[in-house]
N, C-alpha and C positions, 0 to 999 in steps of 0.2 A: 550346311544346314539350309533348309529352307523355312525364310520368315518374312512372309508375304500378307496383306490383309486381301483377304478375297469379299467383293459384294456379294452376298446371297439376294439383294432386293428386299421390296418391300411385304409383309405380310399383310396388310392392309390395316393396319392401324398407323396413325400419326406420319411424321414426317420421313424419318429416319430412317434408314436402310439398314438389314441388318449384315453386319459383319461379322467375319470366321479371320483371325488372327492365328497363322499357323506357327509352328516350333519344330520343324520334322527334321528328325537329325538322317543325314544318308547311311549308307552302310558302310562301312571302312575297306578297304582295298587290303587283299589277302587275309580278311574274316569272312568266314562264312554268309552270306545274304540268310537274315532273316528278318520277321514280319513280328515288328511292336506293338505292343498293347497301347491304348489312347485315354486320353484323362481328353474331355470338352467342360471347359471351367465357366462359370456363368457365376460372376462376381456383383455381390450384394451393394445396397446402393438405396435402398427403402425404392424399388421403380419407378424412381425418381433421375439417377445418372449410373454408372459401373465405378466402384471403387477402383480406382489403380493400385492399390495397397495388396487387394485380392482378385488381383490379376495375372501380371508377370512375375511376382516372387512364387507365387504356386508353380505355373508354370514351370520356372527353371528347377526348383526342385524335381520336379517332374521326367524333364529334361535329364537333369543330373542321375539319375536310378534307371533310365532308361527306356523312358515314354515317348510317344510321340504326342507334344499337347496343343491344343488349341482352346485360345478363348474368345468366348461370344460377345457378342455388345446385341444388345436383344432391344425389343421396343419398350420403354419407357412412358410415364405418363405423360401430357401435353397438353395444354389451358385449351387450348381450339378443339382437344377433341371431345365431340360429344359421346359416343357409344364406350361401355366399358372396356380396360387394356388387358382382360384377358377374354382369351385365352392366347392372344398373338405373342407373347414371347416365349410360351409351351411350340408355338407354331416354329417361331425361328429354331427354338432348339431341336425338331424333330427337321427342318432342313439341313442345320448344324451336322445331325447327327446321318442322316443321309449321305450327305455329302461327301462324309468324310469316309463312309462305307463304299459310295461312288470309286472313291480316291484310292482306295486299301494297298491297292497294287504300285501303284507310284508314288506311294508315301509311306513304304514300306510296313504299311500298318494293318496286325490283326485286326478284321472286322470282326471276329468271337471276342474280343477282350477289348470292350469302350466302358470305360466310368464317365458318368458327369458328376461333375464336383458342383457344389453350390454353398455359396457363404450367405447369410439371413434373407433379402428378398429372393437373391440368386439361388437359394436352398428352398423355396418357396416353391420356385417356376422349377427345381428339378423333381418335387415329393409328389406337385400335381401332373408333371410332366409323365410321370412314373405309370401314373393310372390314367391321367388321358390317351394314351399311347392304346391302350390296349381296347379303348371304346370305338365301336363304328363311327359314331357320329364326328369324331377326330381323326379316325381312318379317312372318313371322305370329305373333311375338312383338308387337309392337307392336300388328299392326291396320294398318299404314299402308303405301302404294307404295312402293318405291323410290323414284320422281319426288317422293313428297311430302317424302323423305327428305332427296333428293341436295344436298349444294353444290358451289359451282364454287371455292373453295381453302380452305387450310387455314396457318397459320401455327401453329409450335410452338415455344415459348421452354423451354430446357433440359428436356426432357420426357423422362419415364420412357417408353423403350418397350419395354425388355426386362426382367421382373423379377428375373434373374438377371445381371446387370451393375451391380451393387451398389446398387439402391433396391429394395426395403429390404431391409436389413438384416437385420431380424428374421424366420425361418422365420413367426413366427406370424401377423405382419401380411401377410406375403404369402400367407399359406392361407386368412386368414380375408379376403382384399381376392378371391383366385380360385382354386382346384386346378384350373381345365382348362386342359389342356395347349398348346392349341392359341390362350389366352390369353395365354401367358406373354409371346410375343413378339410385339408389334406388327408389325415386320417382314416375319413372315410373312404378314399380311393382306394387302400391298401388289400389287394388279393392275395391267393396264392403266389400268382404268378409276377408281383412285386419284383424288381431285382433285388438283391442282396445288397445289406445297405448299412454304413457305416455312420455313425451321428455321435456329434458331440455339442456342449454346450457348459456353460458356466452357471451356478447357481448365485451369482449375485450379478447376470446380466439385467443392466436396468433399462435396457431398451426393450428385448425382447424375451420375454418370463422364460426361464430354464422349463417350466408347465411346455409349450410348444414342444419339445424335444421330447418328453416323455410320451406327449398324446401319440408321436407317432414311434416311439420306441413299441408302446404297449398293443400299439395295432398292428406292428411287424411278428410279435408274438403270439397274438393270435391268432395270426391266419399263417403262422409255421416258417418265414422266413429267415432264411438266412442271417443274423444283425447282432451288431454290436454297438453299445449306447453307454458313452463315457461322460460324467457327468463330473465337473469340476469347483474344487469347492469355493474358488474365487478364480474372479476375474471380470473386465469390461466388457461391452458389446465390441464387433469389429477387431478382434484380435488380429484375426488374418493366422501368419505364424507365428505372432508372438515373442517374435527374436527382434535383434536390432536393424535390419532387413527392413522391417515392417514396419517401425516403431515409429509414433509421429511425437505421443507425449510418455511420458513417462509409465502411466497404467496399461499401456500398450506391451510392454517388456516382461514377460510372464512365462520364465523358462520353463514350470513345472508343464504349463498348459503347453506350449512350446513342443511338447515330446507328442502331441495328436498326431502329426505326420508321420513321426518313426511306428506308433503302432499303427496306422490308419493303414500306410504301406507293408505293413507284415499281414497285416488283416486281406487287404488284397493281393499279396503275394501266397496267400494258404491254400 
């Protein structure tokens, strides 16, 4: 297996560089050579830091079904910066996602079959990722096609996508996180040409209102996307998987919710 953290640089916000954390398993010796599907995980963290919670246990499940995954560490917010921090971790993930299509051939991995995963901020930067991708003005922001851009689904575990449906809270972290308007709500980004998109959420998350999950369940619906939106009758923010794997306190341990992965994975196996 190859598990190397690669520098992608910097996208021009803050300090930090962004990195591509790979999981690439080889092909076995007297099996057949073939070419894996890709999960690129971008793990929530209010972009603020990346949970480790909802990083590597995704990942190896991942792993373990037979993915080739990688996760992102993307730019975050920073006291010295002045200009707003998006749209640059939408940027790292379309080099993210590049790159790894770059790669396809020595990492044995389909570039037809990439999911990005994203858990609450990190589900954030993948809904608006989803529709930036397919705007000029972020085609030549980047440097890169659409094609080099595109994936074929998306999976989003309790994800911010409206920032006026209570994450965050604070006027200042949502000014200094975006002022354009046409940011605010994921939502509205959603075309036709959306990937097909898996989302789930808890109804008595108290960080981030189970309301963000629907806004963009109901906009996948009507512009005819592909999607499935599972909505859970309890549970806390930051699940993760939910299993003991994950678990930091006690409300974290939530077998019912727990089972997202085994449908999330049938859902992307169909």
């Amino acid at each position: 297996m190859l598990h190397e953290k690669i520098n992608l640089g910097n996208s021009g916000y803050g300090t930090r560089d962004t990195i591509l954390t790979t999981y690439v398993q080889n092909n076995l010796e007297g099996v057949p050579a073939r070419r894996r599907p890709a999960v690129i995980i971008c793990p929530g963290g209010g972009y603020e830091y990346q949970s480790d919670r909802e990083s590597e246990p995704i990942a190896l499940e991942f792993l373990k079904r037979g993915y080739q995954a990688f996760i992102l560490e993307y730019a975050v917010l920073e006291e010295n910066e002045t200009k707003g921090l998006l749209p640059y971790p939408q940027m790292d993930l379309a080099k993210a996602v590049a790159y790894v299509k770059e790669h396809q051939e020595v990492w044995n991995v389909d570039g037809e079959q990439i999911t990005i995963l994203g858990c609450s901020a990190g589900g954030n930067l993948c809904a608006l990722y989803s529709g930036f991708y397919q705007q000029d003005w972020f085609i030549k922001k980047t440097g890169y096609s659409q094609k080099q851009m595109q994936v074929q689904a998306m999976i989003l575990c309790y994800p911010v996508i409206d920032f006026r449906a209570g994450w965050p809270k604070e006027d200042d972290i949502r000014r200094r996180i975006s002022v354009e308007e046409a940011w605010q709500g994921a939502q509205n980004l959603v075309t036709e040409q959306t990937p097909r998109t898996f989302i789930w959420h808890t109804n008595t998350d108290g960080t981030v209102p189970a309301e963000n999950a629907l806004l963009f369940a109901q906009a996948l619906l009507r512009h005819g996307v592909d999607s499935e939106c599972h909505m859970y009758h309890r549970g806390c923010h930051g699940l993760s998987l939910a299993n003991e794997q994950t678990k930091v306190r006690g409300e974290h341990l939530n077998p019912h919710v727990a089972g997202w992965f085994d449908t999330a994975f049938e859902w992307l196996e169909e």
